[in-house]
C-alpha positions as a printed NumPy array, in Angstrom:
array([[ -8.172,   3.507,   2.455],
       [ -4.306,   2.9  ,   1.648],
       [ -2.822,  -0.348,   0.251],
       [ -1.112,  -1.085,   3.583],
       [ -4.483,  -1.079,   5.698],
       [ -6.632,  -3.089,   2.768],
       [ -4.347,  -5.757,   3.2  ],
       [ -4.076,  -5.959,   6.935],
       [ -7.655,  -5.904,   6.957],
       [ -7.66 ,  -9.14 ,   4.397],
       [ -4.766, -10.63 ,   6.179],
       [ -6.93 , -10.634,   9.716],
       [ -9.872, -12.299,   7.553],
       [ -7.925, -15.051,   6.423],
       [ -6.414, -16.316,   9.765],
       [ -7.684, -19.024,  11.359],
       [-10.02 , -17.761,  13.645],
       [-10.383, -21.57 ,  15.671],
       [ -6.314, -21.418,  16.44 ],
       [ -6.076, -17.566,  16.595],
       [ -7.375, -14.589,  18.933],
       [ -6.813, -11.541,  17.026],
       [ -5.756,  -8.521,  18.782],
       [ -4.724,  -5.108,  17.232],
       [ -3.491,  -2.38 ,  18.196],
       [ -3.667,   1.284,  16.612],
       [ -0.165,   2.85 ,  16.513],
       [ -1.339,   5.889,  15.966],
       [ -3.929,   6.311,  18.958],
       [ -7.221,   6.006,  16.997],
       [ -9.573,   3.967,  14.571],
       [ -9.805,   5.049,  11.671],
       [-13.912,   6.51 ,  11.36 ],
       [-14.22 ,   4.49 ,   7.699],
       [-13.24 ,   0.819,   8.59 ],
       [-15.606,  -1.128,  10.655],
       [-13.441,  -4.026,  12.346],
       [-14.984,  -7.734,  12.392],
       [-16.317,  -9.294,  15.494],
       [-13.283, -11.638,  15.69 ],
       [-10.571,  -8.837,  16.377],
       [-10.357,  -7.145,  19.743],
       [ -9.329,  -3.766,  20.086],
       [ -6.657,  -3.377,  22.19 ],
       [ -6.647,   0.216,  24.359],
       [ -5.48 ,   3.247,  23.121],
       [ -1.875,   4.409,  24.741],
       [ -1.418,   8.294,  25.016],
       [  2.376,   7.767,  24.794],
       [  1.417,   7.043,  20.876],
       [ -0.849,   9.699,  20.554],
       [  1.27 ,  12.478,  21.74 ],
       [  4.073,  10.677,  19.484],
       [  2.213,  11.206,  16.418],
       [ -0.515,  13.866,  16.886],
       [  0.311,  17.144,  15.489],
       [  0.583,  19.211,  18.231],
       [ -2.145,  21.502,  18.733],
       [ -5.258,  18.224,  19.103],
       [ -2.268,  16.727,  22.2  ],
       [ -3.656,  19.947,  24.267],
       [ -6.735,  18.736,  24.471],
       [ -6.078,  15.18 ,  24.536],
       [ -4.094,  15.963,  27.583],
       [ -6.722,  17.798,  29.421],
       [ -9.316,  14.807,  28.861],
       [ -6.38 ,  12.029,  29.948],
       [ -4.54 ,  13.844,  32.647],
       [ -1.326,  13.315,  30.52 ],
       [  0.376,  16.394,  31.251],
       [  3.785,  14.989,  31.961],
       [  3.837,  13.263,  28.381],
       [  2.12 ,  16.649,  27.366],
       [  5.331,  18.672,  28.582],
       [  7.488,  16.172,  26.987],
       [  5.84 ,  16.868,  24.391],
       [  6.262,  20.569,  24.677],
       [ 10.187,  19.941,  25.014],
       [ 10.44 ,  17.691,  22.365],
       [  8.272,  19.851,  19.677],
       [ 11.611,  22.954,  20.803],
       [ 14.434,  20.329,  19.981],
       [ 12.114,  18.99 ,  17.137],
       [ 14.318,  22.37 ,  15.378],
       [ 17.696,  21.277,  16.221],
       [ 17.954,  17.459,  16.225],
       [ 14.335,  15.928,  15.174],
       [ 15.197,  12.221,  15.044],
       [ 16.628,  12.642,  18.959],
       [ 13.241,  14.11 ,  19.545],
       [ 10.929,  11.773,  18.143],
       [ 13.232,   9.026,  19.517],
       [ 12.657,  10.406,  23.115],
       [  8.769,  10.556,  22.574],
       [  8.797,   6.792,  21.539],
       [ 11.288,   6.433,  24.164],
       [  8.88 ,   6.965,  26.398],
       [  5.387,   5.406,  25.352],
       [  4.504,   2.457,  28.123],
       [  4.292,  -1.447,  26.915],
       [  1.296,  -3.098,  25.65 ],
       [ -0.024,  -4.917,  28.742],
       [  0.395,  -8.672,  28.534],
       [  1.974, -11.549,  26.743],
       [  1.082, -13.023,  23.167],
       [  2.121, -16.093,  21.34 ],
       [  3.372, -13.498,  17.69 ],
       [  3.245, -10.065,  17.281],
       [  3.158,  -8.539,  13.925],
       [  4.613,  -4.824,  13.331],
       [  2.407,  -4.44 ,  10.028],
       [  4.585,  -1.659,   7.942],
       [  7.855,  -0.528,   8.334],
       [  9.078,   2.501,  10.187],
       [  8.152,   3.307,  13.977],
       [  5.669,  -0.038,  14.404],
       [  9.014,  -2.121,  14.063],
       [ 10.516,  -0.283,  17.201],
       [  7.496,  -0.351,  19.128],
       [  7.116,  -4.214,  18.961],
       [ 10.534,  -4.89 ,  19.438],
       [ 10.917,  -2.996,  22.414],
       [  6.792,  -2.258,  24.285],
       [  5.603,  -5.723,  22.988],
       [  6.318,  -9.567,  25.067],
       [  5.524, -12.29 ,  22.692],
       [  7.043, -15.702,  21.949],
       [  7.709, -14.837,  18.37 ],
       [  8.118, -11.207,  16.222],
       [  7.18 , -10.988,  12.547],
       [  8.323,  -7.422,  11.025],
       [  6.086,  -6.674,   7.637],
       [  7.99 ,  -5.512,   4.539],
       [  5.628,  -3.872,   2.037],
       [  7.868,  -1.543,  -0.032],
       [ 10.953,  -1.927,  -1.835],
       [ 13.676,  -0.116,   0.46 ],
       [ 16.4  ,   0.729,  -2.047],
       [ 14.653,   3.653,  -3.311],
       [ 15.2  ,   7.043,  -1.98 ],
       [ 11.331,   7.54 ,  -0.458],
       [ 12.148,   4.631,   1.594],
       [ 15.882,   4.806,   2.239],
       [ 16.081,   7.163,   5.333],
       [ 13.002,   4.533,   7.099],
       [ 14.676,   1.515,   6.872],
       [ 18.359,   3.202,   7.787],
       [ 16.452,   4.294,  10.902],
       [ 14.113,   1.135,  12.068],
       [ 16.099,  -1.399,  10.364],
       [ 18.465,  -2.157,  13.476],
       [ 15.341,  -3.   ,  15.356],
       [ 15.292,  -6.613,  12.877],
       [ 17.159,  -8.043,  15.366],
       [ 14.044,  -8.575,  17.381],
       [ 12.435,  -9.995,  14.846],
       [ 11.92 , -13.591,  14.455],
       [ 11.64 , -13.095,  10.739],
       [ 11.464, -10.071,   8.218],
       [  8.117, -10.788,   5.61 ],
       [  7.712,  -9.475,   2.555],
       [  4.797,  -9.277,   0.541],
       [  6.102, -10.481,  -2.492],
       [  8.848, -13.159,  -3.318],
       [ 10.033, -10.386,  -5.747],
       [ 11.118,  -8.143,  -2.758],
       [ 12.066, -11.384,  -0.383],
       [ 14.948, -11.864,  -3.14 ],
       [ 16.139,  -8.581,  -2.988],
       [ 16.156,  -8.531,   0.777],
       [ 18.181, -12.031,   0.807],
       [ 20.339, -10.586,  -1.359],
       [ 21.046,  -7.286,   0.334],
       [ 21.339,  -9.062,   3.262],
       [ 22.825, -12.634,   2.783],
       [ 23.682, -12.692,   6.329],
       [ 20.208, -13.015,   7.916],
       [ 18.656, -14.206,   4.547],
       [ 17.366, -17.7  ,   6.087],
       [ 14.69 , -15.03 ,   8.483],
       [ 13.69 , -13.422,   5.881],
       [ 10.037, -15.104,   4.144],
       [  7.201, -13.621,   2.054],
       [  3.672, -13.839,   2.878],
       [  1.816, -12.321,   0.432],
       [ -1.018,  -9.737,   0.669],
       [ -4.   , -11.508,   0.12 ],
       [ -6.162, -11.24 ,  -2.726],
       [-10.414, -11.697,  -1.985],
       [-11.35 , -12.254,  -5.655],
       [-15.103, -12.701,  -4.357],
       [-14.78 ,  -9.682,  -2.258],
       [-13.034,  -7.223,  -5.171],
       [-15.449,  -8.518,  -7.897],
       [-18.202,  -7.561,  -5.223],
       [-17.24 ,  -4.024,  -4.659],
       [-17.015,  -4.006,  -8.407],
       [-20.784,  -4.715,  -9.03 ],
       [-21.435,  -1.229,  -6.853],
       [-22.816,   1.491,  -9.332],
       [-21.005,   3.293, -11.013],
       [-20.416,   6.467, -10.685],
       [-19.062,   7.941, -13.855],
       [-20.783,   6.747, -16.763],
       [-19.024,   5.197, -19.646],
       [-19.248,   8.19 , -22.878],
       [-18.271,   6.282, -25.301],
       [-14.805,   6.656, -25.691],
       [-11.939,   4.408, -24.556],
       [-11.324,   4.59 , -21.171],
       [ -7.646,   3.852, -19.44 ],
       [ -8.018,   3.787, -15.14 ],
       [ -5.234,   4.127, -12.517],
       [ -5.989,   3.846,  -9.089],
       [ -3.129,   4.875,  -6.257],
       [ -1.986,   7.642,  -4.25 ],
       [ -0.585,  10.669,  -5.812],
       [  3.526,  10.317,  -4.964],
       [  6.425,   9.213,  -6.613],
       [  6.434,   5.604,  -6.316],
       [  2.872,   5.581,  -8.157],
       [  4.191,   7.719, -10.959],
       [  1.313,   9.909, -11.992],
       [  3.656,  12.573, -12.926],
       [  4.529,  11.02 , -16.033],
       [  1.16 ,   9.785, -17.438],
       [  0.031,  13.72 , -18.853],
       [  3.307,  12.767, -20.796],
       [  2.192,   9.063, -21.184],
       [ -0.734,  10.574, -23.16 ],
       [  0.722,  13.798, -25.23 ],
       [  2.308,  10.21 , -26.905],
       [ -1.011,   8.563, -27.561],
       [ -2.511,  11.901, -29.268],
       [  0.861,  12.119, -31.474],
       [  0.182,   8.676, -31.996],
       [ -3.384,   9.193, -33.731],
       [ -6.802,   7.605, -33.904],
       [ -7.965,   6.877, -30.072],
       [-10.13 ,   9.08 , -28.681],
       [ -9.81 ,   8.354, -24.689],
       [ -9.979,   9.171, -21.236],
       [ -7.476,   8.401, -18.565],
       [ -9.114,   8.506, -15.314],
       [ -6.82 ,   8.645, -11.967],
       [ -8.301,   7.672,  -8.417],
       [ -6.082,   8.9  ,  -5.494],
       [ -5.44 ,  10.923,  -2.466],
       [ -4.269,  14.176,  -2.992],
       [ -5.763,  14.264,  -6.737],
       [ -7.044,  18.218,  -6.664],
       [ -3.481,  19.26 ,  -5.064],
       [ -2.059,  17.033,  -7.973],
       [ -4.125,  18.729, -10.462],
       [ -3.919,  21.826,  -9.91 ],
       [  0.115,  21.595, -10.233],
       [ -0.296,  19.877, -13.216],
       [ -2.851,  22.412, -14.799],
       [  0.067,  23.954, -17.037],
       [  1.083,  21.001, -17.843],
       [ -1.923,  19.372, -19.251],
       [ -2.7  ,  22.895, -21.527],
       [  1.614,  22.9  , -22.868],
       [  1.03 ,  18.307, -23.559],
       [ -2.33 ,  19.117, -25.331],
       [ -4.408,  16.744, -22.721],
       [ -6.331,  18.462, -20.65 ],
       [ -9.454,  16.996, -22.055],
       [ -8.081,  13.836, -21.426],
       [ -7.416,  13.34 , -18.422],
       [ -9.625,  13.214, -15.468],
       [ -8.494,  13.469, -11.96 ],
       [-10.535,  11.943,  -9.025],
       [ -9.631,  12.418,  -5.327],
       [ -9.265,   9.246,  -3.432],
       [-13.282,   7.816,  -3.108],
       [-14.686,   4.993,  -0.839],
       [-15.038,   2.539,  -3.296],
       [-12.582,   2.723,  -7.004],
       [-13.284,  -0.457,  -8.4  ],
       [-16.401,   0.292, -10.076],
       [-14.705,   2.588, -12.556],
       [-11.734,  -0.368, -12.711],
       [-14.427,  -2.318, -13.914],
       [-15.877,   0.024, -16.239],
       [-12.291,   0.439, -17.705],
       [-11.131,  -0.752, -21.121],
       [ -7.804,  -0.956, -20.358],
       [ -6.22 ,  -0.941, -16.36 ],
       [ -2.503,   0.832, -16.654],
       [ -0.017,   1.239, -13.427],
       [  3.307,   3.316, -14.191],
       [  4.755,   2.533, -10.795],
       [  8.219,   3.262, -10.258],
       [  8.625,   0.764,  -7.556],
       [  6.079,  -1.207,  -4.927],
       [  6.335,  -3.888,  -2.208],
       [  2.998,  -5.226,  -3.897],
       [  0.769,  -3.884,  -6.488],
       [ -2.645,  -4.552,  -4.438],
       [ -5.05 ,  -2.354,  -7.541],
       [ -3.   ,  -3.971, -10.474],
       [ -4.284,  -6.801,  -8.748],
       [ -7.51 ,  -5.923,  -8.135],
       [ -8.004,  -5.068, -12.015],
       [ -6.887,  -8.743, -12.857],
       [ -9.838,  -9.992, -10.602],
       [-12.096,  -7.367, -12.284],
       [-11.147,  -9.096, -15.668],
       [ -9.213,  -6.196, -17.033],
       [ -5.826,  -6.497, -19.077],
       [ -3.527,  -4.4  , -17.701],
       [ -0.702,  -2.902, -18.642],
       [  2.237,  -2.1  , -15.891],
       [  6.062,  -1.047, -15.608],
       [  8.654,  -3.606, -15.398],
       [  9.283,  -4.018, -11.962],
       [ 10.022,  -6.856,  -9.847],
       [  6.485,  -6.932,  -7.951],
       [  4.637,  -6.403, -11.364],
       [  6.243,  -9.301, -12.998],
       [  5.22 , -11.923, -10.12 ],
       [  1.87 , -10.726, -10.838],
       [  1.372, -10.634, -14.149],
       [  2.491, -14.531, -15.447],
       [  2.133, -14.052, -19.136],
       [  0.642, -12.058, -22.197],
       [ -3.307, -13.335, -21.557],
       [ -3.147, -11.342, -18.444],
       [ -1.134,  -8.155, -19.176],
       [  1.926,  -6.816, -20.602],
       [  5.222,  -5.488, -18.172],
       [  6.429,  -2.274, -20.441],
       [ 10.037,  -0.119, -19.317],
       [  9.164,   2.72 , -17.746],
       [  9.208,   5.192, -20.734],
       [  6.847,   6.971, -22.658],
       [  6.788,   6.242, -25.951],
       [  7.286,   2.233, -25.236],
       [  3.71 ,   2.471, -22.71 ],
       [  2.636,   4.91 , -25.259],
       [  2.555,   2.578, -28.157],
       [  1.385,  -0.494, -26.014],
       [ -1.846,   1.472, -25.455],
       [ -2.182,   2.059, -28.773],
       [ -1.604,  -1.333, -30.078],
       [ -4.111,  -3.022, -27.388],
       [ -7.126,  -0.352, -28.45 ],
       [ -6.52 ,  -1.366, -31.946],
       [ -6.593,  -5.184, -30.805],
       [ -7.804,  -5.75 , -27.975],
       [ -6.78 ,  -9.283, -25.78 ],
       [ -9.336, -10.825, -24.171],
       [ -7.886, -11.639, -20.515],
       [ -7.307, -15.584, -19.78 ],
       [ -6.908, -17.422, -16.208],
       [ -6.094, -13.863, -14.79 ],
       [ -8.419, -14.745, -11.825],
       [ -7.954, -18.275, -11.398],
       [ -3.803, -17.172, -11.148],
       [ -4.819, -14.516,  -8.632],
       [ -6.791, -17.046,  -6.689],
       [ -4.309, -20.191,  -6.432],
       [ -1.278, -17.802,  -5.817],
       [ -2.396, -15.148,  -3.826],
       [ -5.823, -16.553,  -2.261],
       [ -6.712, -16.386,   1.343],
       [ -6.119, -20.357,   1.877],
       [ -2.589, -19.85 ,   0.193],
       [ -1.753, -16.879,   2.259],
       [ -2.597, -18.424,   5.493],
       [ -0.717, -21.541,   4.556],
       [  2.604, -19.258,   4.102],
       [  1.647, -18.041,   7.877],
       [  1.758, -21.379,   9.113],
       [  5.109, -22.184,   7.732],
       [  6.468, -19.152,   9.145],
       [  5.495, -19.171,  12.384],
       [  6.164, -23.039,  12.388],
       [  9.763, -22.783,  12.088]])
């Protein structure tokens, strides 16, 4: 389960469910088979416009035959032969076409940037829009998205970002609108993370010290450079350790990497795991949490590893350094080698106990606080 759907899912827990009807809808035609939705939320029908959007092509066949959607399934058909020539006029005429959501609602939320921001601006009637910001646009993975959906902000009531860190980068980049633009943050269940935490483990601890990442494998995460992160540590001397790394895509990731490890000397280092149910016991078996991110919106696992009572070590990016408040709860390093390298080091040879990690992640970033940041947004 990605960052972006964890948090909705905590968001929708920590509404008011006495003032609010939740409602949501599936961009993408389907639920996914993992998450089992709360009583409180109401799942809005699926539209085939959306599916035959986003499906790859060969499951909208049959999707068609079960519907009766052959027209959108011969749009589809066209659009896949200009998809060649001119794809965004092609995937602009499939979402061109995908019929409103029926009825009226006090807010709408598009929850993640890209082709949810179009669809509530123009298939959704409510009194107010909120557009969700969970990524740091500036950086080239993001760029071409928010060049594309970011004319559909005019719709938007307000633009919220998940950190204050990215909020002041947005108001700056865009002084104009800066007064719509508001954070709410992604909120952060202590009880529920040090619960999934208790879960057995499933990779017992062999004695030697043991560094965890947890994230997708892709360039804002920045697992490329850890095999390098750790060639340092062995050059360094005297820690014997394992760095463990949960994500999505991990056996693609390792196997491109294979040459690598054998050329840095790591191989028996590292240990790659692909993306599992439920990470956070091995974050909680970990002696040391470390997150080379290159950018994020929100670092939802750093956070995670505070609750878990783990120090954690991270790069020095905006996001990271709202999160982290001082020394007794990690340390913010510059994304290089040697400098991460050498933190490591210096925290396995004295280790820092972790102090008011949980209690910051709780008053800042707890589910009262969060829905109290709602409330002023949607009150103005």
């Amino acid at each position: 389960m990605n960052g972006v759907l964890r948090s909705l899912l905590d968001f929708m827990a920590a509404m008011d469910k006495d003032r609010y009807e939740i409602s949501l809808f599936c961009f993408d035609a389907y639920q996914p088979s993992f998450v089992s939705l709360p009583p409180y939320v109401k799942l809005l029908p699926e539209i085939s416009g959306c599916y035959m959007a986003r499906a790859p092509l060969a499951r909208t066949f049959g999707w068609a035959l079960r519907h009766g959607a052959f027209r959108m399934l011969f749009r589809r058909l066209f659009c896949s032969v200009l998809q060649k020539r001119s794809p965004k006029f092609a995937k602009h005429m499939l979402a061109a076409n995908v019929r409103q959501i029926d009825g009226k609602y006090d807010i709408a939320i598009a929850y993640s940037m890209g082709m949810t921001w179009r669809f509530v601006a123009e298939k959704v009637t409510a009194n107010r829009k909120l557009m969700w910001l969970d990524t740091d646009p500036r950086f080239d993975c993001w760029r071409g998205y928010w060049n594309t959906y970011s004319r559909f902000l005019g719709e938007a009531d307000a633009l919220i970002c998940v950190s204050n860190a990215i909020r002041d980068v947005m108001r700056t980049e865009f002084a104009g609108c800066a007064k719509r633009i508001e954070t709410i943050h992604n909120v952060i269940d202590v009880a529920t993370i040090v619960d999934k935490g208790n879960a057995p483990l499933t990779i017992p601890r062999n004695g030697r010290f043991r560094i965890v990442t947890v994230g997708r494998f892709c360039t804002p995460k920045n697992q490329v450079m850890i095999p390098r992160i750790a060639e340092r540590i062995k050059k360094l001397g005297g820690l014997d350790f394992e760095w463990i790394m949960i994500g999505t895509l991990a056996h693609e990731f390792e196997r491109e990497a294979q040459e690598e490890l054998v050329r840095l000397g790591v191989r028996d280092n590292l240990v790659y795991l692909n993306g599992i149910p439920n990470p956070l016991p091995i974050v909680k078996s970990a002696d040391l949490y470390v997150q080379p991110s290159v950018y994020e919106g929100w670092g939802l696992t750093l956070s995670e590893a505070i609750c878990l009572g783990k120090y954690v070590i991270a790069s020095d990016i905006p996001a990271f350094r709202e999160q982290i408040p001082n020394l007794s709860v990690g340390r913010i390093c510059s994304l290089n080698c040697d400098e991460m390298a050498v933190a490591i080091v210096e925290y396995a040879v004295k280790p820092i106990v972790p102090v008011g990690g949980v209690d910051y992640m709780t008053k800042q970033f707890g589910s009262r606080v969060v829905r109290r940041e709602f409330e002023n947004v949607v009150g103005k």
